[in-house]
Backbone as numpy.savetxt, mean C-alpha at the origin, in Angstrom:
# Nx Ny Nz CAx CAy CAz Cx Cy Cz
-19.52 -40.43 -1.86 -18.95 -39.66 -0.75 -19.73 -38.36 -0.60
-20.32 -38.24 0.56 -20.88 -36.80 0.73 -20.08 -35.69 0.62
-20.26 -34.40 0.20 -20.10 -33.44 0.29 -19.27 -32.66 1.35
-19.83 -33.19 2.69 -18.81 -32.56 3.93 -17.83 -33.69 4.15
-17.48 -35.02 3.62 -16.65 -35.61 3.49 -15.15 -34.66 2.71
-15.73 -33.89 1.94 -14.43 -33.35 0.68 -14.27 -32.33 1.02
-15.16 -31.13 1.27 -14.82 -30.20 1.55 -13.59 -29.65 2.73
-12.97 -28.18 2.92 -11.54 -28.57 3.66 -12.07 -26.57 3.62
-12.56 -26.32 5.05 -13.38 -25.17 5.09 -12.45 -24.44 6.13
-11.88 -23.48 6.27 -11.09 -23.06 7.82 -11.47 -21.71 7.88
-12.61 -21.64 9.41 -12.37 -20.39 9.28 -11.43 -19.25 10.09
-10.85 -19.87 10.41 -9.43 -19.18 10.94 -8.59 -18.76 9.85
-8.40 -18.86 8.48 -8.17 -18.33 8.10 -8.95 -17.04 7.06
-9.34 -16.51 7.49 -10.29 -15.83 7.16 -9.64 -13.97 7.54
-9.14 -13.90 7.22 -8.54 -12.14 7.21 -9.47 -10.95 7.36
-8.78 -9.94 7.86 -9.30 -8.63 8.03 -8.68 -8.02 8.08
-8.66 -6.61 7.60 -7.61 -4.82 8.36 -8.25 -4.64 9.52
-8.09 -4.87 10.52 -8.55 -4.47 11.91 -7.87 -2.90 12.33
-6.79 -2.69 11.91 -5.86 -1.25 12.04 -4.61 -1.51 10.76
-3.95 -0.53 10.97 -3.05 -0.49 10.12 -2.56 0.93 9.68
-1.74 1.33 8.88 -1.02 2.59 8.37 -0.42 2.48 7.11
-0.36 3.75 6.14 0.37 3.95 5.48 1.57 4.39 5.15
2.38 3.80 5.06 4.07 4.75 5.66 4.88 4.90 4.40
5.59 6.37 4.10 6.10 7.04 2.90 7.04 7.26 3.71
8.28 6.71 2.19 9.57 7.14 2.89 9.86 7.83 1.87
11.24 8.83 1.08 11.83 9.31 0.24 12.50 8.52 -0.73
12.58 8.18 -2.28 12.97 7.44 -2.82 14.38 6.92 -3.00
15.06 7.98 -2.15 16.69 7.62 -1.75 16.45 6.55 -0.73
15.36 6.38 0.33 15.49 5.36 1.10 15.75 3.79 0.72
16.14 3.44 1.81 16.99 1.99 1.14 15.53 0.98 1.18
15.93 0.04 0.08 14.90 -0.99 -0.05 14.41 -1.70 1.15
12.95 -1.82 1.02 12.97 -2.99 2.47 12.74 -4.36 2.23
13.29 -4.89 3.10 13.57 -6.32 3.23 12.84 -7.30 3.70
12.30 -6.89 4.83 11.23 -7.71 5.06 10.36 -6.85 6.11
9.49 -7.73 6.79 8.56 -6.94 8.01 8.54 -7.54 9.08
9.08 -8.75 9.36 9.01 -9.53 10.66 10.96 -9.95 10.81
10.94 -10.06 12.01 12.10 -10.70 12.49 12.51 -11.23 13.85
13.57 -11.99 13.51 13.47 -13.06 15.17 12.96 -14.15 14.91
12.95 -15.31 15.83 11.98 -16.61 16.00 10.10 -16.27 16.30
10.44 -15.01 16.87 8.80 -14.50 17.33 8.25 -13.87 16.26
9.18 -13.59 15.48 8.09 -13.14 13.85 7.37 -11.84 14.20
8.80 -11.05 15.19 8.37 -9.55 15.63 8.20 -8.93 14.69
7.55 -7.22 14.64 7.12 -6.06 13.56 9.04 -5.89 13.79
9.75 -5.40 12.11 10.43 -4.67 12.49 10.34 -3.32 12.75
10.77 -2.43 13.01 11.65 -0.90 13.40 11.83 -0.72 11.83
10.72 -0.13 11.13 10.95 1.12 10.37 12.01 2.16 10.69
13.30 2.18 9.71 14.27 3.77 9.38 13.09 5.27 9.67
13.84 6.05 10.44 13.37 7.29 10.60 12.94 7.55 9.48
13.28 7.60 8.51 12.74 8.20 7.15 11.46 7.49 6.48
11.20 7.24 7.27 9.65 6.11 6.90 8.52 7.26 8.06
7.59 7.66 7.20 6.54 8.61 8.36 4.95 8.05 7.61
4.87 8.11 8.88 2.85 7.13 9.08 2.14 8.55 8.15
1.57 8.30 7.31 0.81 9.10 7.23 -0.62 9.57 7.96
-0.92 8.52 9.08 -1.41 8.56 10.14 -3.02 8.19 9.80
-3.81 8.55 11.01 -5.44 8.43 10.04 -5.59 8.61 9.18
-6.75 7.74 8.57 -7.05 7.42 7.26 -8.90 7.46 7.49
-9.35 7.60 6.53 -10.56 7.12 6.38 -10.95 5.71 6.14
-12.53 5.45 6.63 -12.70 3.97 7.26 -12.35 3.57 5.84
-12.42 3.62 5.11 -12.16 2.89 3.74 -10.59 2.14 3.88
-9.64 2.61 5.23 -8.25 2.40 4.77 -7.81 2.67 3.92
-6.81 1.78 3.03 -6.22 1.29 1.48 -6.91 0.54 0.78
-7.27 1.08 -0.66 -8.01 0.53 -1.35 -6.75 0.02 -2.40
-6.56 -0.64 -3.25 -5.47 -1.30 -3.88 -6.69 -1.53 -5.36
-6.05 -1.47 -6.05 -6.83 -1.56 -7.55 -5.62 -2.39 -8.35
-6.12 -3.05 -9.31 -4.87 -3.96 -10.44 -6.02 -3.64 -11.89
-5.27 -3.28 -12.72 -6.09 -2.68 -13.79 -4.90 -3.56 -14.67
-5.92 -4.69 -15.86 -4.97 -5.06 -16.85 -5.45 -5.05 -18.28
-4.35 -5.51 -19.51 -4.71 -4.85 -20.49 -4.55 -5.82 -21.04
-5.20 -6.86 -22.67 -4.22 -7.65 -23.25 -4.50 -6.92 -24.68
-3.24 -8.18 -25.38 -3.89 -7.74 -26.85 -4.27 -9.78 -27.35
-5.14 -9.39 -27.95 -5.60 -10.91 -28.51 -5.70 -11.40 -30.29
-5.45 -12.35 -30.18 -5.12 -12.75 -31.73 -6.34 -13.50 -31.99
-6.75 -13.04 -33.14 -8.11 -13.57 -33.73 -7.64 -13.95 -34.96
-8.74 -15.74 -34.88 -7.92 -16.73 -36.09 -8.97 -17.23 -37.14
-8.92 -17.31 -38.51 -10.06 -17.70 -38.74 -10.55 -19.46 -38.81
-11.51 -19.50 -38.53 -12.56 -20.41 -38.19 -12.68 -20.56 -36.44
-11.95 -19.46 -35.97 -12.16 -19.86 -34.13 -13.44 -18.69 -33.90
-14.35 -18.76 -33.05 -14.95 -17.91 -32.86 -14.49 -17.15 -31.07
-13.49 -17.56 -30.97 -12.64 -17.20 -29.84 -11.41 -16.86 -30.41
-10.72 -15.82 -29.36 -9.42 -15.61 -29.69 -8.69 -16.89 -28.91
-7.55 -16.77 -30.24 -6.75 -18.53 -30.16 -5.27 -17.67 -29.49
-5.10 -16.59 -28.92 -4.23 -16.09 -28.19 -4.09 -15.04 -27.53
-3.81 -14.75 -26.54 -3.99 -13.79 -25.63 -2.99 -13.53 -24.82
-2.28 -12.19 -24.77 -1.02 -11.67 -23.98 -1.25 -10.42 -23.20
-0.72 -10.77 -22.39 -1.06 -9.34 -20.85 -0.05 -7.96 -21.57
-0.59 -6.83 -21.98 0.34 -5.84 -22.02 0.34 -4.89 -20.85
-0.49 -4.76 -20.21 -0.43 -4.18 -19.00 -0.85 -4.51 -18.07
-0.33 -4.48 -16.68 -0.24 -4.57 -15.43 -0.16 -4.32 -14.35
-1.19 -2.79 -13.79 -0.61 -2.01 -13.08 -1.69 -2.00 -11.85
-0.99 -1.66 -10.73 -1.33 -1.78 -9.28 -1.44 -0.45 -9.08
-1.98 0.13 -8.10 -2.60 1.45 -7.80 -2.76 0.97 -6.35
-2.74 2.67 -5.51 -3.24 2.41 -3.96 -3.62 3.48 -3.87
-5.35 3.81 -3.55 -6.14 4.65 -2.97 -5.83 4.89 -1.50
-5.71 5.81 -0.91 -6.14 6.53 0.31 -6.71 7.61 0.25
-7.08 7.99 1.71 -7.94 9.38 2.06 -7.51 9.67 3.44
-6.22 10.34 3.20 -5.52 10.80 4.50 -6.26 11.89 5.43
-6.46 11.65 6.56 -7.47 12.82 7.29 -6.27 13.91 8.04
-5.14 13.33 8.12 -4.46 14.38 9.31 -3.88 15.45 8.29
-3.52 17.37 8.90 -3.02 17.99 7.85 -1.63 18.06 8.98
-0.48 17.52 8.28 0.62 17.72 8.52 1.76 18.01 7.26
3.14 17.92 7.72 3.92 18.49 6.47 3.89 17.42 5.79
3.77 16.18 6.02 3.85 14.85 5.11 2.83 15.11 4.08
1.16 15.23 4.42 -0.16 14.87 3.66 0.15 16.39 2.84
0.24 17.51 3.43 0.67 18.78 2.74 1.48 18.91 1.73
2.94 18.23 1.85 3.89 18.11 0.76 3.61 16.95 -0.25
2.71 15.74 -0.22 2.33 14.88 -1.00 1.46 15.48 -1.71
0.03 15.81 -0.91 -0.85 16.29 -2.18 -0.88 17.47 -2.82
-0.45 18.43 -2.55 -0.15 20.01 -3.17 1.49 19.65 -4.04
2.20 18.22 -3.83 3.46 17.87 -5.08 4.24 19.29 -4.89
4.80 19.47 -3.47 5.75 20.49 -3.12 6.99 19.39 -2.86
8.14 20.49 -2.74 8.99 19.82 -2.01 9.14 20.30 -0.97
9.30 20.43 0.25 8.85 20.30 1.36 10.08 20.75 2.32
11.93 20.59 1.75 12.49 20.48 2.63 12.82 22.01 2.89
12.40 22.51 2.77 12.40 24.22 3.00 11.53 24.96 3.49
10.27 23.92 3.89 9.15 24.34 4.33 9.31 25.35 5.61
8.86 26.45 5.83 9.33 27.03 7.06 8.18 27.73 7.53
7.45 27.73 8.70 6.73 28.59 9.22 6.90 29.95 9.41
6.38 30.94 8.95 6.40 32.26 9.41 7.09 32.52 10.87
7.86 33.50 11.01 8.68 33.79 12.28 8.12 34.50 13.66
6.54 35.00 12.76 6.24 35.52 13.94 4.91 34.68 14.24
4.19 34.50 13.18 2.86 34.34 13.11 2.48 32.53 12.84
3.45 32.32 12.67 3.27 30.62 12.20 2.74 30.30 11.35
2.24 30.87 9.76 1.68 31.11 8.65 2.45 30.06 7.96
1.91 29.44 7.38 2.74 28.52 5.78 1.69 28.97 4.87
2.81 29.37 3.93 2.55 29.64 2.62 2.76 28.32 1.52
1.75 28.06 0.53 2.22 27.22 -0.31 1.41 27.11 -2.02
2.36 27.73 -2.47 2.30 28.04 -4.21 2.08 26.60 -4.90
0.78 26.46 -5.85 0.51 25.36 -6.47 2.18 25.60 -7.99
2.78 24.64 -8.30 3.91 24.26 -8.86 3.35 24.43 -10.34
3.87 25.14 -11.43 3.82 25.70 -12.43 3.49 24.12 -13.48
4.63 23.29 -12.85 4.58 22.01 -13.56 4.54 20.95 -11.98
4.08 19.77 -12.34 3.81 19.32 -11.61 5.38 18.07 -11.39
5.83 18.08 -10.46 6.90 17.26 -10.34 6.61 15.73 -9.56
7.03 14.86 -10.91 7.21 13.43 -10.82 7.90 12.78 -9.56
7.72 13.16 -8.55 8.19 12.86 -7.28 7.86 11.05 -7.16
8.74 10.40 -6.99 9.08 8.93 -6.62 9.26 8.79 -5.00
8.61 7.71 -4.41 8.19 7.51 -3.23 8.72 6.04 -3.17
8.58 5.66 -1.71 8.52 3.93 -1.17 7.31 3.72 -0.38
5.85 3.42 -0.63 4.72 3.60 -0.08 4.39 1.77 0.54
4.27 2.03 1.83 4.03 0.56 2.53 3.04 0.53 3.62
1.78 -0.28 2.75 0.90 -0.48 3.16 0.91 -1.51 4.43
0.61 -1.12 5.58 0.85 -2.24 6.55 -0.42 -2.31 7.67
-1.11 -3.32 7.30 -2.24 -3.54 8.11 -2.14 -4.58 9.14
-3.08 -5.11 9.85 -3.16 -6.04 11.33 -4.21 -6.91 11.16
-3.98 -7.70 11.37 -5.27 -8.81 12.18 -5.24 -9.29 13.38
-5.66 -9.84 14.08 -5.90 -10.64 15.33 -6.03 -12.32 15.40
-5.56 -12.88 15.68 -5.76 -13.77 16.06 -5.35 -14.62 17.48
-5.34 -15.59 17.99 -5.59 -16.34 18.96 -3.92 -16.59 19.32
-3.37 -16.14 18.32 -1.54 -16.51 18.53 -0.58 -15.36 18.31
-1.69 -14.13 18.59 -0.75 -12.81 18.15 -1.30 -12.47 16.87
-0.90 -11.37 16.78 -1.02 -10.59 15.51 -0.60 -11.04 13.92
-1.47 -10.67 13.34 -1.29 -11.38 11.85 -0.76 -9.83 10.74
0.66 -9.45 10.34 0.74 -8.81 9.62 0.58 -8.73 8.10
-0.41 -8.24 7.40 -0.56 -7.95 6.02 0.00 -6.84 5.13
1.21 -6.97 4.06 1.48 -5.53 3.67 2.03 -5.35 2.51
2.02 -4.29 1.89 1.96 -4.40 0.30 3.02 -3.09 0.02
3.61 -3.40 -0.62 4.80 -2.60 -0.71 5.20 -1.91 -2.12
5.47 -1.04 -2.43 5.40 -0.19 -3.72 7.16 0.52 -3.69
8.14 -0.12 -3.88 8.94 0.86 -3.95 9.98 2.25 -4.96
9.05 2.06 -5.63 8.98 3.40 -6.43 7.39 3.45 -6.85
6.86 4.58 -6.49 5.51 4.82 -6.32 5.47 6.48 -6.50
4.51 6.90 -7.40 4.27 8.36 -7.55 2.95 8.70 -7.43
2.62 9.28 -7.01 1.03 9.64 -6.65 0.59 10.48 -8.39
-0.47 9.56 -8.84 -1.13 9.90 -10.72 -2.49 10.38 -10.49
-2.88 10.08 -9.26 -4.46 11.32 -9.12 -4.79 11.86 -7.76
-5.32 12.68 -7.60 -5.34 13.85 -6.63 -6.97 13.61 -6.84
-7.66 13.39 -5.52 -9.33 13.56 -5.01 -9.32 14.79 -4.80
-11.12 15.15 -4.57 -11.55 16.43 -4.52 -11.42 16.71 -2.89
-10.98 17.92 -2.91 -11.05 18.34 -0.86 -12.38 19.02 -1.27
-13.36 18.54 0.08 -14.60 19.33 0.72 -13.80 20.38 1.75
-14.27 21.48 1.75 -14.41 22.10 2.65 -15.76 22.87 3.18
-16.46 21.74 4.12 -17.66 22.67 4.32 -18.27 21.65 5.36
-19.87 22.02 5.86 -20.22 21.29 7.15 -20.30 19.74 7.09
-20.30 18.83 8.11 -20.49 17.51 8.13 -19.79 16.90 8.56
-20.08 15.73 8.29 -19.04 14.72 9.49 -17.74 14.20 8.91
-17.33 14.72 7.86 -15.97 14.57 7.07 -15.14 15.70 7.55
-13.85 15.33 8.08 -13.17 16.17 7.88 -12.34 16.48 6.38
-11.66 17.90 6.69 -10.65 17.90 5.77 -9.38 16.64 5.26
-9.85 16.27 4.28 -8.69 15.56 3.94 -7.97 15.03 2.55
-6.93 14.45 2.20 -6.34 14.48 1.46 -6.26 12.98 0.45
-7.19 13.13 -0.61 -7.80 11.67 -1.37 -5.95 11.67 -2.54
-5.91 10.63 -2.82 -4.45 10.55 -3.35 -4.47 8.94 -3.81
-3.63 8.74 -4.89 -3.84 7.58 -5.81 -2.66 7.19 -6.23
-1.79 5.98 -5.53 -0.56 6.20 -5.78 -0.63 4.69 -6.86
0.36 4.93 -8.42 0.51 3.83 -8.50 1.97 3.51 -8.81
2.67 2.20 -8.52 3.25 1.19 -8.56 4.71 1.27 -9.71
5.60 1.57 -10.14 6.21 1.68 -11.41 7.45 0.65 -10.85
7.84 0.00 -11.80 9.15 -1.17 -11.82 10.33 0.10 -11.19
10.77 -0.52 -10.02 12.11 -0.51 -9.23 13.37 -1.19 -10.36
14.00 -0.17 -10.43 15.10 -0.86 -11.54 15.95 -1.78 -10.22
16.27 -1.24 -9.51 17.63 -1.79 -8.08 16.45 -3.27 -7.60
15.19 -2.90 -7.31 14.23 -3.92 -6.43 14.19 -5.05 -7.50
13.77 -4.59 -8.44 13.45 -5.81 -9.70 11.86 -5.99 -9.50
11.24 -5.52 -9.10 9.40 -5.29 -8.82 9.16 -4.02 -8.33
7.60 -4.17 -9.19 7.11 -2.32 -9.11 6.03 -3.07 -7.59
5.47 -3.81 -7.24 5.06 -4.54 -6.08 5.50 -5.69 -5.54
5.39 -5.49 -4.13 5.79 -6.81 -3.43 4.76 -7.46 -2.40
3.92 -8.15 -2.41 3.14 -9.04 -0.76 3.88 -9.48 0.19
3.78 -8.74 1.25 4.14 -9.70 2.83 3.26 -9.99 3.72
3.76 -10.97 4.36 2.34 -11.81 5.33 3.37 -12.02 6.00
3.06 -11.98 7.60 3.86 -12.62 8.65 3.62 -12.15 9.88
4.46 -12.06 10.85 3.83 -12.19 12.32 3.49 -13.35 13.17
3.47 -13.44 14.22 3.49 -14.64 15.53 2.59 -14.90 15.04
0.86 -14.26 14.48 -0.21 -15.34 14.19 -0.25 -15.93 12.57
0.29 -15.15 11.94 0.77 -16.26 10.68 1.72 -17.16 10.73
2.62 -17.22 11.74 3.56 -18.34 11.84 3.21 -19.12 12.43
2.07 -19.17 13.52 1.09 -20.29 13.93 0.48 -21.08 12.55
-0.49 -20.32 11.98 -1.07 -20.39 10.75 -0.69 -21.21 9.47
1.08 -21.88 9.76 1.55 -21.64 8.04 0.94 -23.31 7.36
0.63 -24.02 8.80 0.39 -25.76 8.34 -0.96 -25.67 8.06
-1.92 -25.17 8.75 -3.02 -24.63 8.49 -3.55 -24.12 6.76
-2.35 -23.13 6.18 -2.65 -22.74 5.32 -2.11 -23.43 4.36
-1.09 -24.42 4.16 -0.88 -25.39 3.23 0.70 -24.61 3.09
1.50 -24.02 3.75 2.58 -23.85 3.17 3.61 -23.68 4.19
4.45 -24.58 3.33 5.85 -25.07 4.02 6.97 -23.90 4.68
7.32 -24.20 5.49 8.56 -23.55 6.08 9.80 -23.76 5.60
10.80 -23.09 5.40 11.88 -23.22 5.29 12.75 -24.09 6.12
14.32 -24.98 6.22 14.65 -25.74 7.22 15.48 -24.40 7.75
15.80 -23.98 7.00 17.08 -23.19 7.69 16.98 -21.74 6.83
């Protein structure tokens, strides 16, 4: 049997971030549930308390998984005869370009709800924090594709998430603006039961699902 006899090649399914956003809510916000709804496999309506952190640099979201094991070495194997995952952790890079109170109160690790502009002059003041406070987030990565049947949603969800590294700000000539590099990673949701979650969906993944080998639900 030849070769293009077996093979099973599609390139329709073939993905991209064409656009997309990063959206931070407050860790009192309620869990989310899903991202599509209806028979049309509409975007839902994000809670007010969910804010875009808006442009990003072309890089988007970078997502990192860093793991750890420990391994058991036996004698006469010249391989380890066992191996266990002790760590497992997910990370999400951005490089927020807009300066608003969101990117301001994330990367300077203020709290924010007191933030007040000067009365005459419109001045904000803001004191780097003696200790740095463990602030817990709901960070949801939500990107787009295109396809021939509507939009294909991709999105990765963190709901307890603390930002563990802070990038360098340039301030000086060139084609970068000011902006705000930030490294959020992932920690187990005691209420969620996962420190990450994957969603896929939308009118062009629900075209897509026979295509991609996976079954629908009846009901």
């Amino acid at each position: 049997m030849p070769y293009s006899a077996l093979r099973d090649k599609k390139q329709e399914l073939i993905r991209k971030a064409r656009d997309g956003s990063v959206f931070i809510a407050p860790k009192s916000a309620a869990l989310l549930a899903s991202i599509t709804t209806g028979s049309s496999a509409d975007l839902v309506t994000l809670p007010t308390d969910w804010k875009d952190l808006g442009w990003m640099s072309t890089a988007g979201a970078t997502y990192g998984r860093t793991t750890e094991s420990s391994q058991v070495q036996s004698f006469g194997s010249t391989e380890p005869t066992r191996e266990d995952i002790t760590r497992d952790t997910i990370t999400m890079q951005v490089v927020a370009q807009e300066t608003s109170l969101l990117t301001l109160g994330l990367y300077t690790g203020i709290d924010t709800t007191n933030l007040k502009a000067a009365f005459t002059t419109g001045e904000v003041q803001i004191e780097k924090p003696n200790l740095p406070n463990p602030r817990y987030y709901h960070a949801l990565g939500l990107f787009v594709d295109q396809s021939s049947d509507g939009e294909i949603y991709l999105a990765r969800y963190m709901p307890n998430a603390r930002i563990t590294e802070f990038g360098e700000q340039q301030y000086g000539e060139g084609d970068d603006p000011i902006s705000y590099p930030m490294t959020f990673t992932g920690f187990d949701d005691s209420t969620a039961g996962f420190s990450h979650k994957w969603f896929f969906g939308g009118p062009g993944w629900l075209a897509l699902l026979d295509a991609m080998g996976i079954d629908q639900a009846t009901s």
